[in-house]
N, C-alpha and C positions, 0 to 999 in steps of 0.2 A: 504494500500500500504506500508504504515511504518512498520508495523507489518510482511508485508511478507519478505520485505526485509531483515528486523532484524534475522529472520527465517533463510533465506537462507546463514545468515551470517551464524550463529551459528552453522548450520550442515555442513559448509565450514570446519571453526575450529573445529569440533567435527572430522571430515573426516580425515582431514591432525594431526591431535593429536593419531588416529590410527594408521594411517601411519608411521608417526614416532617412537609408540611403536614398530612397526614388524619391521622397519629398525632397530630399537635398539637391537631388540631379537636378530636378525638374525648375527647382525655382535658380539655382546656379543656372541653367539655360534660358528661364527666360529673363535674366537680369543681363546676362549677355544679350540675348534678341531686345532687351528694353534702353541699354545704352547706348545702342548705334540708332533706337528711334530718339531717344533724349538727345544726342548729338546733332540728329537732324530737324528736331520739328524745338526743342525745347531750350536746347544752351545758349541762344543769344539775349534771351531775357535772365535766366535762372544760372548762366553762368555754368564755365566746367565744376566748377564743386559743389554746385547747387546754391551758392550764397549769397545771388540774387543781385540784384542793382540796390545799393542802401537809398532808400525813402521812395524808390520808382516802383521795383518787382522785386516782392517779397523773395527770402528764403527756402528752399524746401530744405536746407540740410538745418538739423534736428530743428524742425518745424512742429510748435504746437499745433496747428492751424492744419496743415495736411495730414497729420497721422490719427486729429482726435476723431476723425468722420473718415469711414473710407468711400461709405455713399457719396459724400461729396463731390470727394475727390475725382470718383469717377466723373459724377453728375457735370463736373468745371473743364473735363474734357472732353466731353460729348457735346455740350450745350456752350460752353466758354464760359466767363466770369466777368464780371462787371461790379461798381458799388463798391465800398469800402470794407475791408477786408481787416483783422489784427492778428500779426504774426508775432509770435514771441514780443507779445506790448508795444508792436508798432504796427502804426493804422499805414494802410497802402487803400489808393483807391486809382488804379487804375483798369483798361479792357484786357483781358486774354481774351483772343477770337478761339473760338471750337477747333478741336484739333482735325477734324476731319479723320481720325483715328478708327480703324477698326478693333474691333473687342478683342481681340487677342493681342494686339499693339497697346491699346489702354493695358491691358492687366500685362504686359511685359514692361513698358516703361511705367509703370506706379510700383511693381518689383522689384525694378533698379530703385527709383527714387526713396523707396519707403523701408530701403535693406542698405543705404549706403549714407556715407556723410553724418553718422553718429545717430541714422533713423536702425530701426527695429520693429518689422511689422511683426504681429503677431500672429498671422497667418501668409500663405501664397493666395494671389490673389491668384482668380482663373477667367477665360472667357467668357464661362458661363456667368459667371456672379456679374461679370461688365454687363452681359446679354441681360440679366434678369433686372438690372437699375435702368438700362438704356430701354426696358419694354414698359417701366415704370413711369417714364418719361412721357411716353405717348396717350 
């Protein structure tokens, strides 16, 4: 009976240490597929280290404002941003136009952004969680 238990322990932790690996790969892939769209669509406002233009275009690196909503954050790249905004206690109030981004691009560069520059998302975002705020939209 010890023994099977033991067992059943073992292939728990063997199981969930897989797991882990492919969560690891998957979001390391798309944090590379999210930083050549953040190069291309995102870094002449927000800057290579995400630290924004002071008092123009906010920060995203360890950004209260982006990490504490991640609906938003979708919502501000599908739809754009506009109005006054406060990032780490400073007001910004100017346009981002819509990224024009498809839902596998939004949740690869909110990956990068939300995993790099002192951020720490709590989960991997995916296309479908893009897919289900972008249908919320309409």
């Amino acid at each position: 009976m010890k023994k099977s238990v033991q067992i059943v322990i073992l292939l728990g932790i063997m199981m969930a240490s897989f797991s882990f690996k492919d969560q690891d790969a998957a979001l390391k892939k798309s944090m590379e597929d999210g930083k050549g769209t953040y190069n291309a669509v995102c870094i002449a406002c927000h800057m290579d280290s995400g630290q924004g233009i002071p008092n123009v275009f906010p920060p995203l690196a360890k950004s209260d404002y982006l990490m504490e909503d991640v609906d938003r954050a979708i919502e501000s790249l599908i739809k754009g941003l506009s109005g006054e905004i406060t990032v780490n206690e400073v007001k910004y109030n100017q346009v981002m136009p819509a990224s024009g981004l498809n839902d596998k691009d939004i949740a690869d560069v909110l990956n990068y952004v939300m995993n790099s520059w002192g951020n720490k998302a709590k989960s991997t975002l995916t296309a479908a969680k893009v897919a289900k705020v972008r249908a919320s939209l309409k």
